[in-house]
ROBA-909563 format. One record per residue (C-alpha): x, y, z. Coordinates in nm, 2 decimals. Example, Ala and Ser with C-alpha at 12.3 -4.5 7.8 and 13.67 -1.06 7.14 Angstrom:
2
       xx       yy       zz
     1.23    -0.45     0.78
     1.37    -0.11     0.71
END
This chain:
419
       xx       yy       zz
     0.00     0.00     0.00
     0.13     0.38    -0.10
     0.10     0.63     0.21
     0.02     0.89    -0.06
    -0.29     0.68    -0.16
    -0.42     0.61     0.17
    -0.72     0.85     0.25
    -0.65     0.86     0.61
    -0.42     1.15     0.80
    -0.23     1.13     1.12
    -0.37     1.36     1.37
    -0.17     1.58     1.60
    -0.44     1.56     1.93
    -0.75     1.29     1.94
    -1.11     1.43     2.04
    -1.12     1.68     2.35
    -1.38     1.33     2.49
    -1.18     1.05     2.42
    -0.97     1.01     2.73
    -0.87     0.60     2.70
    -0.54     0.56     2.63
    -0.61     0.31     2.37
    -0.85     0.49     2.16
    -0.63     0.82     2.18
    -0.36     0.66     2.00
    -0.58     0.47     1.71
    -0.81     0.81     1.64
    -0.47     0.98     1.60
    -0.30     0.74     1.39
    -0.55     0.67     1.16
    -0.71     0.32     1.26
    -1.08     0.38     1.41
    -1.30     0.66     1.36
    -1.52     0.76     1.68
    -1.93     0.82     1.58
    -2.00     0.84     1.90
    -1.95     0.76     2.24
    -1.91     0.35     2.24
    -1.94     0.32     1.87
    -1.65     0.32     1.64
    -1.61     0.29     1.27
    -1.29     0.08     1.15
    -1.05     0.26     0.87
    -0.86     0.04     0.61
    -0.52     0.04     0.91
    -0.76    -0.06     1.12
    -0.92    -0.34     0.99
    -0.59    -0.47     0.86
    -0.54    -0.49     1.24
    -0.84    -0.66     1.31
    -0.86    -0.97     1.04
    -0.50    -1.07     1.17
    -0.67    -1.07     1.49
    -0.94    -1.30     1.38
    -0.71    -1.51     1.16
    -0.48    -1.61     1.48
    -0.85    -1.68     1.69
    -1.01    -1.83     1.36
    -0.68    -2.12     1.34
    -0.67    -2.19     1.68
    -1.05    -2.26     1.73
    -1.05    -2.49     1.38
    -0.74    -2.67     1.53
    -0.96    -2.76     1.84
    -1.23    -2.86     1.62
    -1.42    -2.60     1.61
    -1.65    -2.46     1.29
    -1.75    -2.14     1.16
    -2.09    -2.02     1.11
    -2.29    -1.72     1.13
    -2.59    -1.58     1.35
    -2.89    -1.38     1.30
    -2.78    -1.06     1.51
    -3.17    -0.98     1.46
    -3.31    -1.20     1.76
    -3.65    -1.32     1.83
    -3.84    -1.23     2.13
    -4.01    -1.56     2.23
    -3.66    -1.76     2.22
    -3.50    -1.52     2.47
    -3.86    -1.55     2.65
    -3.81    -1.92     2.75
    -3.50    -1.87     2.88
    -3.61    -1.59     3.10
    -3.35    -1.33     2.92
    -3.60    -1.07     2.72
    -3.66    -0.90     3.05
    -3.53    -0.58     3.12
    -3.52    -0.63     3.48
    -3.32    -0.94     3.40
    -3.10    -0.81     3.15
    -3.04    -0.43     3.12
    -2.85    -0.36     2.82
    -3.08    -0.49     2.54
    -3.15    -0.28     2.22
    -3.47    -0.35     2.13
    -3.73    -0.25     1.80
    -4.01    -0.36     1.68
    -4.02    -0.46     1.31
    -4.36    -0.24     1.10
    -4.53    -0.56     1.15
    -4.54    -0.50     1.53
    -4.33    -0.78     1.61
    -4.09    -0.72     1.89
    -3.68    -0.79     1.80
    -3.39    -0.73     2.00
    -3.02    -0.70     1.87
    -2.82    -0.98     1.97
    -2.56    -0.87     2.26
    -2.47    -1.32     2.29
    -2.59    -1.57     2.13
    -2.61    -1.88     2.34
    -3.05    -1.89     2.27
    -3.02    -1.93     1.91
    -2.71    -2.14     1.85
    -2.92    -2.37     2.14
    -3.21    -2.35     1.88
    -3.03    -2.37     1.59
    -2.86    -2.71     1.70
    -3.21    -2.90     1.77
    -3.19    -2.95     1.44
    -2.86    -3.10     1.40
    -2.82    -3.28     1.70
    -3.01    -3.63     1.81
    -2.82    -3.88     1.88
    -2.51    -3.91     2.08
    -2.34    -4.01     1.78
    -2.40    -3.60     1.70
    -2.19    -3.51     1.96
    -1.93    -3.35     2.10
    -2.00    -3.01     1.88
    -1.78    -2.73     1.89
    -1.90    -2.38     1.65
    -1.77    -2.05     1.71
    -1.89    -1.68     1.52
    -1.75    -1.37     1.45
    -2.04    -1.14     1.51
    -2.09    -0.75     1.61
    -2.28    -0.77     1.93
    -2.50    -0.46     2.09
    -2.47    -0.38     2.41
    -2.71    -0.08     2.56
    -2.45     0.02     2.79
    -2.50     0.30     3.07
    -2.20     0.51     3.00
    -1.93     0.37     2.76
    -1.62     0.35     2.87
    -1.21     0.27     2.82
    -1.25     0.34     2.46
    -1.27     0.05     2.21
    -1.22    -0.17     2.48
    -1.60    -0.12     2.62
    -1.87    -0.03     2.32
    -2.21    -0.06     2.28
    -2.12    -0.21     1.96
    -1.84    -0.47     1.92
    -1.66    -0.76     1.72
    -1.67    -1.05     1.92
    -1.56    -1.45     1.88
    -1.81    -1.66     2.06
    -1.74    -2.05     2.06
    -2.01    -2.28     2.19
    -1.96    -2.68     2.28
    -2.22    -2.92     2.28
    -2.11    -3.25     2.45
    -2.29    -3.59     2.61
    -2.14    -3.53     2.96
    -1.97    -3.34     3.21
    -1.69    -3.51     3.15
    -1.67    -3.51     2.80
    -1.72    -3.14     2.82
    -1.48    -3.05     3.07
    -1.24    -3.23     2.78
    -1.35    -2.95     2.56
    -1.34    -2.71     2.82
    -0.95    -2.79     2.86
    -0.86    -2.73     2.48
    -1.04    -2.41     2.45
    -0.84    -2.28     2.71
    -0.51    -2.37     2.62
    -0.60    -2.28     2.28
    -0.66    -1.90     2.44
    -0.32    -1.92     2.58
    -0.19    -1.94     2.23
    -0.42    -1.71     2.09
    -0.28    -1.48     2.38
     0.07    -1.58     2.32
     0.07    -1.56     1.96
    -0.09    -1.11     1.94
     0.22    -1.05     2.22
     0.00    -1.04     2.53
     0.12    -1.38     2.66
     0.34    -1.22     2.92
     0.09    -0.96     3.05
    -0.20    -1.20     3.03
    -0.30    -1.44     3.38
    -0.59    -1.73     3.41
    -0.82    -1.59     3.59
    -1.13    -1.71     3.85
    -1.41    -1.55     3.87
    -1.78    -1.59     3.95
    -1.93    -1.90     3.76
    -2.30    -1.71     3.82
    -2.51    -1.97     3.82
    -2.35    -2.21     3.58
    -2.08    -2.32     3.81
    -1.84    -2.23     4.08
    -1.62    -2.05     3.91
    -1.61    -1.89     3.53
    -1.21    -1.83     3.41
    -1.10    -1.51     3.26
    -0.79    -1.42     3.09
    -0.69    -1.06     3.22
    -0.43    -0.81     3.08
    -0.28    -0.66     3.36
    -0.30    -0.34     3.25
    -0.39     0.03     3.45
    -0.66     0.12     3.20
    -0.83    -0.20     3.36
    -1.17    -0.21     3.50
    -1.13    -0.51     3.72
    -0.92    -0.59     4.03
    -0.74    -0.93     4.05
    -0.55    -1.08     4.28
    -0.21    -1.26     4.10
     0.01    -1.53     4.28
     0.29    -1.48     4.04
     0.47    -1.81     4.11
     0.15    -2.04     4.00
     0.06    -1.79     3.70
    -0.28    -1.76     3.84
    -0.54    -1.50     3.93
    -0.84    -1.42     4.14
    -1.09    -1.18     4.06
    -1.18    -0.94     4.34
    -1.57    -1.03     4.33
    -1.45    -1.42     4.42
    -1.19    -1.39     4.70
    -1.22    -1.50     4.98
    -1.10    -1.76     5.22
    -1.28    -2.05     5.14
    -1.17    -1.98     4.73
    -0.82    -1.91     4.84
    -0.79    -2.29     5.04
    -1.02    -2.45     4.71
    -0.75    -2.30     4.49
    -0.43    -2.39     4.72
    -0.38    -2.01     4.72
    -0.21    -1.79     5.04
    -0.33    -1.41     5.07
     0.05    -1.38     5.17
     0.15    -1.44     4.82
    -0.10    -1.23     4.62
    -0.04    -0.92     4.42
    -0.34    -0.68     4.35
    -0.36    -0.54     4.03
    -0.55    -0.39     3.75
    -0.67    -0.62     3.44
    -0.86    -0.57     3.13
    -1.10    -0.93     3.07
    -0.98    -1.00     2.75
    -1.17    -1.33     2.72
    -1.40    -1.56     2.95
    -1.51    -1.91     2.93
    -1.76    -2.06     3.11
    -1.96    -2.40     3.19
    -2.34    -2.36     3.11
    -2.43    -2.71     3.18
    -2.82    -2.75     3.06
    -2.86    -2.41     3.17
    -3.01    -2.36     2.78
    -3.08    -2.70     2.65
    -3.34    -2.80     2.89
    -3.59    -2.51     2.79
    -3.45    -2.52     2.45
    -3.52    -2.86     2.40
    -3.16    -2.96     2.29
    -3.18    -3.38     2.36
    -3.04    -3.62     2.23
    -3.06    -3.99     2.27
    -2.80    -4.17     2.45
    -2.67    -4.56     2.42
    -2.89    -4.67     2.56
    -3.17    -4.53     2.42
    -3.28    -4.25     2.73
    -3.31    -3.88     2.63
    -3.05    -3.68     2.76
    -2.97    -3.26     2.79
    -2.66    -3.18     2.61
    -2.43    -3.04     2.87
    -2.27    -2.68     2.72
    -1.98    -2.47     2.71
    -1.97    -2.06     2.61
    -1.62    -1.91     2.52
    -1.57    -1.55     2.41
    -1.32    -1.36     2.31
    -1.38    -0.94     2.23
    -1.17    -0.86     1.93
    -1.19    -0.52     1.94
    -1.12    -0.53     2.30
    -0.81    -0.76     2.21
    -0.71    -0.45     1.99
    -0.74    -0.18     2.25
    -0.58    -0.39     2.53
    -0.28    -0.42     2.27
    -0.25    -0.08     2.21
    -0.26    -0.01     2.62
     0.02    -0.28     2.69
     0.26    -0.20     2.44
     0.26     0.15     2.36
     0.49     0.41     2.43
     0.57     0.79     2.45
     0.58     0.84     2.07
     0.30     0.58     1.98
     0.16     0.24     1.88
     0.40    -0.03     1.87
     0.23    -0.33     1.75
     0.35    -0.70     1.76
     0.44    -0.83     1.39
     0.15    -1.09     1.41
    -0.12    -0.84     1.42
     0.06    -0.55     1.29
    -0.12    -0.36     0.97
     0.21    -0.44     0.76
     0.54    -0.59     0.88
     0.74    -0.31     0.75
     0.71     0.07     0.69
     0.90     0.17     0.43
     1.02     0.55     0.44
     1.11     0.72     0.13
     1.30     1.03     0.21
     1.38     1.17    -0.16
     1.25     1.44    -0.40
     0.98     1.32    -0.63
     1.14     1.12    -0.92
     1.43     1.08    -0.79
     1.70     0.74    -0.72
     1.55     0.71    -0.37
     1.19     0.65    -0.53
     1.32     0.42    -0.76
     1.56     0.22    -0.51
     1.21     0.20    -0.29
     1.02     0.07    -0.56
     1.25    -0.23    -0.61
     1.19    -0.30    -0.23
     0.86    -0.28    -0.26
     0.85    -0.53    -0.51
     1.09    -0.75    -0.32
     0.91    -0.77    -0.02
     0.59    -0.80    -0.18
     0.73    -1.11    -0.40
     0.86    -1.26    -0.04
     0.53    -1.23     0.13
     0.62    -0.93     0.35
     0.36    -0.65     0.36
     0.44    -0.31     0.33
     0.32     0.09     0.37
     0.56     0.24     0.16
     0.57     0.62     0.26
     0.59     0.79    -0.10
     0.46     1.13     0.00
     0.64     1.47    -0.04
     0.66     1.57     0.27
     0.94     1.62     0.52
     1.18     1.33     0.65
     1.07     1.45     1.05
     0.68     1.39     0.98
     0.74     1.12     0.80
     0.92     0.99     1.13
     0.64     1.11     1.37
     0.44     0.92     1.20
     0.58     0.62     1.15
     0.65     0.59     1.56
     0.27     0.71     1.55
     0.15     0.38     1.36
     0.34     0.15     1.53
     0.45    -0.12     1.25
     0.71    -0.31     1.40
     0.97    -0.25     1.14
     1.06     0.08     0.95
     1.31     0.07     0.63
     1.49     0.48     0.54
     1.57     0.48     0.17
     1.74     0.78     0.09
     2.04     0.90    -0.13
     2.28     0.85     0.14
     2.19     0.50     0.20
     2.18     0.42    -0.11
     2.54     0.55    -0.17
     2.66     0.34     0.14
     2.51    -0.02     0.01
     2.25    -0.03     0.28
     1.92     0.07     0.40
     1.88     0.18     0.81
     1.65    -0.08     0.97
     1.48     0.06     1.26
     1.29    -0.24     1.50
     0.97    -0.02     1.64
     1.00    -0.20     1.93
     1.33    -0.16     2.07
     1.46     0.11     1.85
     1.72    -0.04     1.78
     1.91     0.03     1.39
     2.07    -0.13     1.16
     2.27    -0.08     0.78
     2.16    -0.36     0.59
     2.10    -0.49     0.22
     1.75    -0.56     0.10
     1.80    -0.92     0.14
     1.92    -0.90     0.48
     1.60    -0.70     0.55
     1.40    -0.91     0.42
     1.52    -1.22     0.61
     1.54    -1.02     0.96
     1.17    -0.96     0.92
     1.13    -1.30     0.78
     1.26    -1.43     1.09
     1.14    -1.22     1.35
     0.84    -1.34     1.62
END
C-alpha cells in the first residue's frame, strides 16, 4: 500500500472526549473513527489490524475442532422468552425495536439462545456429539455510560465459541482445549506475558467462570495474582474459602488492575433444557446436552494491545497483528533514485510475502518519522540517497529502536525471521 494513496491522515491531538489511552492513539494514527461515544467505525489500518486478529483466533478454534458459522444478530423475542433473558429487569443492556409488522426484535448482545435453537436441528443422537462452533459477530450492548475506549462499546466484534457434548466429563475435555488454545491465541498477538488465568464468578452455571486478564492500569477489574503459579483471582471471588479451594495464600497475592480480555464458562443444561436440545444416549434415554460458552472481544483484544505496548511516541504493534510488517520511508524528492531504489523494495518484499506501507509522500523526513513511531508497525526501512550511496538501507525495529545498515536481502530475512 502507498501512504500517498491512503485516505486517512495522522492527527496531531485525538477528540477533546476521548480520554482512553487506547482509543487516543488509534483516532490519532488513523485506525478507528469515533461516531459516537461506544461506537467506532474501522479505517482500512484498522481493519488490517483486526482480520489478523481474527485469523490467529479463527486457526486456533479450527485446530480444536471448532466450525464457523454465522448468526442472525436480529433476535426473536419468544426464544429469549423461554429462557427468562427478554426481561429488562433481567438483563439491562438490550437494544430493542419492533419490526412495521409490530413484532418485537432485539439486537443480539450473545448468542447462546439461538445457536441452542439452531442445534435442535442437528443434534439427536449421541453419535452428533461433542459439537464445537464458534462466530465472528458485532454484538449490541445498551451500555449506561461507555467507557475505556474500544475496549467497552455498545457495539463490538466479538468471537463466541459454543460446545455441545454428552457429559460433564466429556465437556470438561472441551473445556480444557479451548483454554489452552486462548493461551496461544494470547501468546501468539504479544499479550502472553501480560496476560494471567483468571477465577471469577461461575453465576449460576458453576463455581467459578475463568477469565484471561491483561494486567493493564486502563483496567476495569481488580485481581489478585500469585505470580509463582501464574494464576489469578478476581476481586468479586476472593475470599477464604476460594483461596484454600485453589491452594492459594493471601501472603502471596499481588493486587492489580486487568482488562478481561476473554472468559469461558460452563453452562451445563442451563439452555438445552428449555431449549429442547436432547439427544438420545446408548442406551436409548433422552438426555440434555451439557454446554460450554467461550468469548473472546476482538476489538477489546485490539485496544488492550494498544494499552500494553505502547509508548511515549506511539503504537508499537507485535508483527502478528501489525497492519504491515514493514514501513517503508522514502525520504527523496519526487522522481528521484530514492523512489526508484524504494520501488525495487517494494517489489521485493511484496514477491517474499512481506507487507508493506511504503511512505511515498512529499513531505518532510521528520513527519514522516512522527508518523511512523505514530503507527506503530514493528519494522521501518529509510531509503534515501545517502543510503543508497553506502550499500545499505537503516532498519529501525519499532519495538526496541534499535538500527541497523543492511541490504535488501538481509531486511527481508530479519523480518522473515522475526516473532
Amino acid at each position: 500500500m502507498k501512504q500517498s494513496l491512503l485516505f486517512t491522515k495522522t492527527r496531531r491531538e485525538a477528540p477533546k472526549d476521548e480520554v482512553a489511552k487506547n482509543a487516543q492513539l488509534l483516532i490519532r494514527a488513523g485506525f478507528v473513527h469515533k461516531d459516537m461515544a461506544g461506537v467506532y467505525s474501522m479505517l482500512p489500518l484498522g481493519v488490517r489490524v483486526m482480520h489478523n486478529i481474527t485469523q490467529i483466533i479463527r486457526e486456533e478454534m479450527n485446530a480444536i475442532g471448532g466450525y464457523e458459522l454465522h448468526l442472525a444478530t436480529l433476535q426473536e423475542k419468544s426464544l429469549w422468552e423461554k429462557t427468562n433473558r427478554w426481561d429488562d429487569a433481567i438483563v439491562d443492556n438490550w437494544f430493542k425495536s419492533t419490526l412495521k409488522n409490530g413484532t418485537e426484535v432485539g439486537l443480539g448482545f450473545t448468542h447462546e439462545e439461538p445457536i441452542t435453537a439452531l442445534m435442535t436441528n442437528h443434534i439427536s443422537s449421541y453419535r452428533d456429539l461433542p459439537r464445537m462452533a464458534y462466530q465472528f459477530q458485532t454484538k449490541f450492548r445498551n451500555e449506561a455510560r461507555a467507557k475505556s475506549g474500544v475496549m467497552r462499546g455498545r457495539e463490538f466484534l466479538m468471537k463466541d465459541l459454543y460446545s455441545f457434548a454428552r457429559s460433564t466429563e466429556e465437556h470438561a475435555t472441551l473445556y480444557a482445549a479451548v483454554q489452552a488454545a486462548y493461551v496461544r491465541i494470547f501468546d501468539r498477538i504479544g499479550l502472553g506475558a501480560s496476560t494471567v488465568l483468571t477465577f471469577a464468578s461461575g453465576g449460576i452455571f458453576s463455581q467459578f467462570s475463568h477469565e484471561f486478564q491483561t494486567i493493564s492500569d486502563a483496567g476495569e477489574d481488580t485481581i489478585y495474582v500469585d505470580e509463582t503459579k501464574k494464576i489469578a483471582v478476581n476481586k468479586e471471588v476472593l475470599t477464604d474459602a476460594v483461596l484454600t479451594e485453589l491452594g492459594l495464600s493471601r501472603d502471596t497475592l499481588v493486587e492489580k488492575k486487568a482488562v478481561e480480555v476473554g472468559n469461558i464458562f460452563s453452562l451445563g443444561t442451563r439452555f438445552s433444557e428449555p431449549l429442547d436440545l436432547m439427544y438420545v444416549d446408548e442406551a436409548g434415554k433422552q438426555q440434555p446436552v451439557v454446554m460450554g460458552s467461550y468469548g473472546i472481544g476482538v476489538g477489546r483484544l485490539m485496544g488492550a494491545i494498544v494499552e500494553v505496548l505502547s509508548d511515549a511516541k506511539g503504537i508499537v504493534w507485535p508483527k502478528a497483528v501489525a497492519p504491515f510488517h514493514i514501513h517503508l520511508v522514502e525520504v527523496a524528492k519526487e522522481g528521484g533514485e530514492a523512489h526508484t531504489e524504494a520501488e525495487k523494495i517494494y517489489a521485493a518484499c511484496a514477491a517474499r510475502g512481506i507487507t508493506v506501507l511504503w511512505d511515498d509522500r512529499d513531505t518532510r523526513a521528520g513527519e514522516k518519522f512522527a508518523d511512523a513511531d505514530l503507527i506503530g508497525i514493528p519494522f521501518r526501512v529509510v531509503v534515501s540517497e545517502k543510503t543508497i550511496a553506502a550499500g545499505a538501507h537503516e532498519l529501525l525495529i519499532r519495538a526496541t529502536g534499535e538500527t541497523s545498515a543492511l541490504t535488501t536481502d538481509q531486511i527481508i530475512a530479519q523480518v522473515q525471521n522475526a516473532e
